[in-house]
C-alpha positions, 0 to 999 in steps of 0.5 A: 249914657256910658252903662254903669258897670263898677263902683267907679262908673257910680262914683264918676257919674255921681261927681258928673252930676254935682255931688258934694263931697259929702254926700260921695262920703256918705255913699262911701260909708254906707258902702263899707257897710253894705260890704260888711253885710254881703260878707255875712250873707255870703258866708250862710250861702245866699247867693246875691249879685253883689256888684248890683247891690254895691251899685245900687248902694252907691247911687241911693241918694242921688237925689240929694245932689239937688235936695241938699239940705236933705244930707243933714234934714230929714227927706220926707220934710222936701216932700211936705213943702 
């Protein structure tokens, strides 16, 4: 398996495995705010590995790509069953 080293290779990887559109446009989404915080915490001096970060942004729900209902449910009910 190809190492994941951009957004790109997460977002690829994500379509190779099925994803739905909605679910690349909520990692999507949740990406833009995951930029906007990183902004703010590089701004007051924290050092972070931002790609790490935008990586582990992008891939948090995989999971979802065989829980789908899991994109309007809440997870934890996939969990109960």
């Amino acid at each position: 398996m190809k190492e994941l080293k951009s957004l790109n290779d997460a977002y690829e990887l994500l379509q190779q495995l099925g994803a739905s559109p909605k679910l690349i446009c909520h990692v999507r989404l949740v990406g833009e705010a995951a930029d906007l915080l990183l902004y703010k915490i590089e701004q007051i001096g924290i050092k972070v590995d931002a790609n790490f970060v935008r990586l582990g942004v992008a891939l948090h729900d995989a999971g979802k790509i065989i829980y789908t209902e899991e994109l309007t449910n809440k997870g934890y009910q996939q969990i109960l069953k």
